[in-house]
N, C-alpha and C positions, 0 to 999 in steps of 0.2 A: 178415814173417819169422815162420816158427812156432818156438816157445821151450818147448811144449808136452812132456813125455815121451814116446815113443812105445818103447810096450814089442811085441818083435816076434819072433814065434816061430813055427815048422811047426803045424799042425794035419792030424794024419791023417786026421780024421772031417771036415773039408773039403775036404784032398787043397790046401791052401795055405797062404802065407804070410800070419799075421795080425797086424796091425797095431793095438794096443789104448791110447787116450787116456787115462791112467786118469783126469787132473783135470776131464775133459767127461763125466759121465755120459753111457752109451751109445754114445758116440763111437770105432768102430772100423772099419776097414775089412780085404779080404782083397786078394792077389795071387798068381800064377804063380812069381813072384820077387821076393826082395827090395828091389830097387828100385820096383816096382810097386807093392805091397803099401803100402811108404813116398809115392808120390807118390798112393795113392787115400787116403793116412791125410790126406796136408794137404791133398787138397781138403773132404774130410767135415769137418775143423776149422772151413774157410771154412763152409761152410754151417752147421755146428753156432752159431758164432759171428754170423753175418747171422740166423738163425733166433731166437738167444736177442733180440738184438737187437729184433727185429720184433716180439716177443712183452714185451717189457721185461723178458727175466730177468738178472739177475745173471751176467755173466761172468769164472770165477776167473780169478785173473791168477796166470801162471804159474809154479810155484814153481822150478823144474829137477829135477834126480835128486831121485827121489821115495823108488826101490828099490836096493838093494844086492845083488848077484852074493854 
C-alpha cells in the first residue's frame, strides 16, 4: 500500500498531469489524467523503493500530509 504524498497538479509546459513524491527524491511521474498520472506515480514509488533497496540506500518511511492548501 502506498502511504507516500503524492502532490498532483496540471502542467502547461508538459501539456499533463503531474504527479510529484516529495519524500523520494526525484520521484515523479506524468499523465493524460488524473488517475493516470496517480497510478504511473505508484508504480515509479515501487521501483524508486526496489532501486533504493538494491543499492542499500535508506528508505524514508513515510510521514503523511507533508503540505497545507
Amino acid at each position: 500500500m502506498i502511504r507516500y504524498e503524492i502532490i498532483l497538479y496540471w502542467s502547461d509546459e508538459d501539456n499533463a498531469f503531474i504527479a510529484e513524491v516529495p519524500e523520494l527524491p526525484g520521484c515523479s511521474a506524468d499523465g493524460q489524467t488524473y488517475q493516470e498520472a496517480i497510478e504511473n506515480a505508484e508504480l515509479v514509488i515501487q521501483e524508486w523503493i526496489e532501486t533504493a533497496e538494491e543499492l542499500g540506500r535508506p528508505i524514508p518511511v513515510p510521514k503523511g500530509r507533508l503540505l497545507f492548501a
